[in-house]
N, C-alpha and C positions, 0 to 999 in steps of 0.2 A: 504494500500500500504506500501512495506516496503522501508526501507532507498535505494536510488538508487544505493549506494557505494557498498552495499551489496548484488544485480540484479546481476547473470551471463546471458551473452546474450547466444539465447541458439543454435545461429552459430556459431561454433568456431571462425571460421574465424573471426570474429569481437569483439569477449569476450574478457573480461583482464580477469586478474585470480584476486580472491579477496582479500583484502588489507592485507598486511602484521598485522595489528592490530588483527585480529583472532585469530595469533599463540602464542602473547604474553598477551593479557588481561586478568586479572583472571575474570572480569566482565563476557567475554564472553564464556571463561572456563565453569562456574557457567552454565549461560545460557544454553549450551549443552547437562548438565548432564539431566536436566529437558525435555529440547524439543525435545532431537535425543536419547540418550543412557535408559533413561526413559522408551523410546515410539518403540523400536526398540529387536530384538533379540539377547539374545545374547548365546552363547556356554557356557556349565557350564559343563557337565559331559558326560560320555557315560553310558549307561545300565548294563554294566557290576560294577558299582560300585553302585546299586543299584538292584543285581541280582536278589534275592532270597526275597518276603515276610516275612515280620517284617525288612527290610535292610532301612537303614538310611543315609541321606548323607548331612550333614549341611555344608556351602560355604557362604560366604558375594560377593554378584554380584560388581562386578567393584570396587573391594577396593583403596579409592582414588580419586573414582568417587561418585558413586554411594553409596555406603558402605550401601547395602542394605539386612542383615542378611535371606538368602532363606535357605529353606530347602527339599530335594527329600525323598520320602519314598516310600514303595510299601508295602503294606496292607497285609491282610490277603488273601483278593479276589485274589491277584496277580493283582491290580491296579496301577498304579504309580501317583504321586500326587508331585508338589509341595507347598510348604504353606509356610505362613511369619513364619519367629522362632523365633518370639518377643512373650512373653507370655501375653496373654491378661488383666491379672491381673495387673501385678508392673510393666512392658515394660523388664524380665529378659532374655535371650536367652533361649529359651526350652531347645534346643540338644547341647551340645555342643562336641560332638566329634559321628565319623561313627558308626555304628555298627549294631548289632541285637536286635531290640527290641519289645514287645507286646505288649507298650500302650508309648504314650509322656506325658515323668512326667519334670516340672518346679522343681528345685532343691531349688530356694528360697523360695516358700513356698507351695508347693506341688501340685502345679494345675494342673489336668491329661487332657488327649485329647486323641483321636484315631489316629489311622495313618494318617485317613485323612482329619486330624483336629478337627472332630468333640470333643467340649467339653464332660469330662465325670465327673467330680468331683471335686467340692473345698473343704478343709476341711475349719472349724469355721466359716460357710457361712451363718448357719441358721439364719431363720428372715431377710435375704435381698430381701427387695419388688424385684418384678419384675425378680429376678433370677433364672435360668438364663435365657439369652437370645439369641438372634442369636450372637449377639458381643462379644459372649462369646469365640464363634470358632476361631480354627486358619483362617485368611486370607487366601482364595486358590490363588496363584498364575501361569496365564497362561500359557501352562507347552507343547512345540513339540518336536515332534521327526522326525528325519530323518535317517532310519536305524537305526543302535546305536546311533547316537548322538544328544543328549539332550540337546533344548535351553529354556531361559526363556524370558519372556519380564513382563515389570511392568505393561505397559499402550500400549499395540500395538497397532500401528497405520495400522498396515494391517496384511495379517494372513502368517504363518511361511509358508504355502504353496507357497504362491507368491514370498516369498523371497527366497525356494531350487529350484520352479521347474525348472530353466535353468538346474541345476544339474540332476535331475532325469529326464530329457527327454534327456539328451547328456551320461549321463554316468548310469542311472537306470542298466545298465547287471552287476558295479562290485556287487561280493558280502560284503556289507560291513558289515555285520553279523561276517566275516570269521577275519575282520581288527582286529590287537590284539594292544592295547597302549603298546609303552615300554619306563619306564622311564628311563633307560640306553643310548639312545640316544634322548630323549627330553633335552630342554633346554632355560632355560632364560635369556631375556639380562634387563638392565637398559639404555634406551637411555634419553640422556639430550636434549629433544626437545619435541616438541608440538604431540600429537598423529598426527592429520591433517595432518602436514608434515610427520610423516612416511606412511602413508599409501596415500598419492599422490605419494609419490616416488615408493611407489612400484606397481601403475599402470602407471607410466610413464616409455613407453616404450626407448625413446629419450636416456634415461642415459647409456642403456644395453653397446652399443660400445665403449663408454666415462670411466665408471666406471669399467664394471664387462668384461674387457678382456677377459680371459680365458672362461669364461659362451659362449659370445660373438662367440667363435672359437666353442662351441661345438656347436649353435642353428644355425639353416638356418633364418637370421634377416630379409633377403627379404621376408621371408614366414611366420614370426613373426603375428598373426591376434592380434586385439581388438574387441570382439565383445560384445556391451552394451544390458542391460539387464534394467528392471524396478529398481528394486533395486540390481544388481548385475552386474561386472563385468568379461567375459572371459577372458584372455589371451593365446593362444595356441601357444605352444611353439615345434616349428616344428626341428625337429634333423638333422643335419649334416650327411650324409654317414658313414656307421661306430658306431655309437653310439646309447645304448641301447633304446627302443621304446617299445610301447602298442602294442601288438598283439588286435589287435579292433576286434570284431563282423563283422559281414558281415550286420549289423542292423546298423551299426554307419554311419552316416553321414561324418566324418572323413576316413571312411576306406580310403586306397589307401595312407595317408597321413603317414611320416614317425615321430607319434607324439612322446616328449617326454618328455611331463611333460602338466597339465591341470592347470591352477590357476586361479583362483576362487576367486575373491572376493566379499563379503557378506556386504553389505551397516550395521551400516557403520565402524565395526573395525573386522571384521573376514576373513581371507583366508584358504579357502581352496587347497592343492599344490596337486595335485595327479601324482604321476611316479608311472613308470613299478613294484617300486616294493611294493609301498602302497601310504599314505597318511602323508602329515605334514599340522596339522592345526598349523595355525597363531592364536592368541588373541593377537590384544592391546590394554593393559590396561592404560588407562589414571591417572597416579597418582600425577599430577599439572600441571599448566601451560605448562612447561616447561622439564617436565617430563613423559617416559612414558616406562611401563614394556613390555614385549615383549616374549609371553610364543610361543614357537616350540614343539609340541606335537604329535610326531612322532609316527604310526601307520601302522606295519610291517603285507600286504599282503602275497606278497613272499618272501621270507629272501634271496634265493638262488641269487634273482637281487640285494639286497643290496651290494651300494659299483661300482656299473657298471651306468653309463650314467648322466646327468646331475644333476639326484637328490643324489648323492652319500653325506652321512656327510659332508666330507670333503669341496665339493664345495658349499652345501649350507650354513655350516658354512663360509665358505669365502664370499659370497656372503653376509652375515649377516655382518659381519666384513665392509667390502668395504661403503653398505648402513648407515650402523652406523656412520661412519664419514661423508660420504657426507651430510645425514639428521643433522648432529649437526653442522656443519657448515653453512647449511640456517639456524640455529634458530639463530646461530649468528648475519647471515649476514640480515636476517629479524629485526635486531635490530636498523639498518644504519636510518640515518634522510634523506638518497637520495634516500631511496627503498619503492617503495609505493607496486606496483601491477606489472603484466608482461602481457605476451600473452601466447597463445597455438599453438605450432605445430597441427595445422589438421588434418595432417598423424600419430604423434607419443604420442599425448596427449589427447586423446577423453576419454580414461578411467580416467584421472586427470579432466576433464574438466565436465564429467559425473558427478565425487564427489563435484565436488564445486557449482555443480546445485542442487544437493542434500540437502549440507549443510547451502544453500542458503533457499531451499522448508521450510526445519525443521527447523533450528535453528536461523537463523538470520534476514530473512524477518519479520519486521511488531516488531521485540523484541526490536527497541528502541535501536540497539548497537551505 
């Protein structure tokens, strides 16, 4: 049984939300990386940076967090793989930059491998008993895909399938093949607050009237849905008269609805935003307690909608702006000796209420916080 402080009741109506001690502990910080971000997916690349056989693409998963040196490759076969980029010999990084290449060579002292890890050669080896062996290999690391984009996990606790299908049974018709990244208008923020608290805020719906006005004037908030998911949260954000929308399938369970924007979030630090005229993944990356980066990775469908309805730069950049101080002011105000815990609205907080039974499942039940 885990600590009762740490229990969300799983009626809202009757839940506190959990103790402000989460957002500042580095004990429980610690905790997290191990029980939830460890054991969970996360977004690292899309396919196209790993196009073409012998392509390469070294990344450290959750720097900050995790700081777990991965690496993607894609082989001769045209397979794709990921593997640990710690070389088995001295603990050197194998890869240390992208590129093209026809075997994985360690530059410290010359340990080869195959694309897909397989060891192939150490020099001044001879006369060691027992070598080599399987320990030899790179570590593979659990490696899905969803259309182009590529997630990893260290230690899943369930499979990347459970955690897209919401997405591909509501939105399987875009072609995400066609989605192109553009770093021109991606962008990252530094917020000074606890991950946890940014991403409640951004499934609580409650704040939209309060904080993000102008948002607020272009969405129909009466038609605003939450709709929870196993490990994932909906929010469908239904548009105003006037204001640019998905031409849906006649397949969509939405048809008839004036939607304008899909968000998406992926238990437990990834959003995905979908508009009219492509896709903005969310990453947050947890880099301390009290700290946490914040990558907007914009992915241009139609260009022609760019700029027209609620996901236009400008208003999602404001909207980034607006949440940024609200979220830094609860890490604040989460520091008071009078603030322990709260409640949930049951109309406007089921997708916050959703993560804190999550965070509850994985990380802090039974850990002794």
């Amino acid at each position: 049984m885990g600590d009762p402080e740490y229990q969300v009741h799983p009626d809202i109506r009757q839940a506190h939300t959990l103790p402000a001690r989460i957002y500042r502990d580095p004990a429980i910080y610690e905790t997290f990386a191990e029980r939830i971000f460890a054991r969970t997916w996360q977004f690292v690349a899309d396919t196209d940076q790993v196009r073409v056989p012998g392509q390469i693409y070294p990344c450290t998963l959750l720097e900050g967090c995790l700081d777990e040196p991965v690496l993607l490759t894609r082989d001769a076969r045209d397979v794709l793989h990921c593997l640990s980029n710690v070389c088995t010999h001295r603990g050197h990084l194998v890869a240390e930059h992208a590129g093209i290449e026809r075997v994985l060579r360690c530059r410290y002292h010359g340990r080869r491998f195959g694309l897909d890890g397989t060891f192939q050669h150490m020099p001044e080896f001879e006369g060691v008993e027992g070598f080599p062996g399987p320990c030899e290999d790179l570590p593979r690391i659990p490696l899905g895909q969803w259309g182009k984009f590529l997630f990893v996990a260290l230690k899943p606790a369930h499979s990347l399938q459970e955690l897209i299908a919401p997405l591909q049974e509501r939105l399987g018709w875009l072609p995400l093949e066609q989605f192109r990244f553009d770093p021109a208008r991606s962008r990252e923020f530094l917020i000074r607050a606890n991950w946890a608290l940014y991403v409640e805020n951004y499934l609580d719906g409650l704040h939209i009237p309060f904080v993000h006005q102008e948002l607020a004037g272009s969405l129909d908030y009466s038609a605003y849905v939450t709709e929870l998911y196993r490990y994932a949260v909906l929010q469908l954000g239904v548009a105003q008269s006037g204001e640019d929308r998905f031409d849906l399938p006649v397949s969509s369970p939405d048809r008839g609805k004036h939607v304008a924007a899909y968000y998406y979030w992926l238990f437990p630090n990834t959003m995905f935003n979908f508009y009219p005229w492509g896709l903005s993944i969310n990453v947050v990356r947890p880099v301390g307690v009290d700290r946490t980066r914040v990558l907007f990775l914009r992915y241009t469908w139609d260009a022609a909608r760019i700029g027209s309805g609620i996901g236009d730069d400008a208003a999602v950049d404001r909207v980034e702006r607006e949440d940024e101080v609200v979220v830094e002011n609860v890490q604040r105000g989460i520091r008071s000796r009078y603030y322990h815990c709260g409640r949930y609205s049951p109309s406007r907080e089921t997708g916050t209420h959703h993560f804190h039974r999550l965070l509850a499942e994985f990380g802090l039940e039974g850990a002794g916080a």
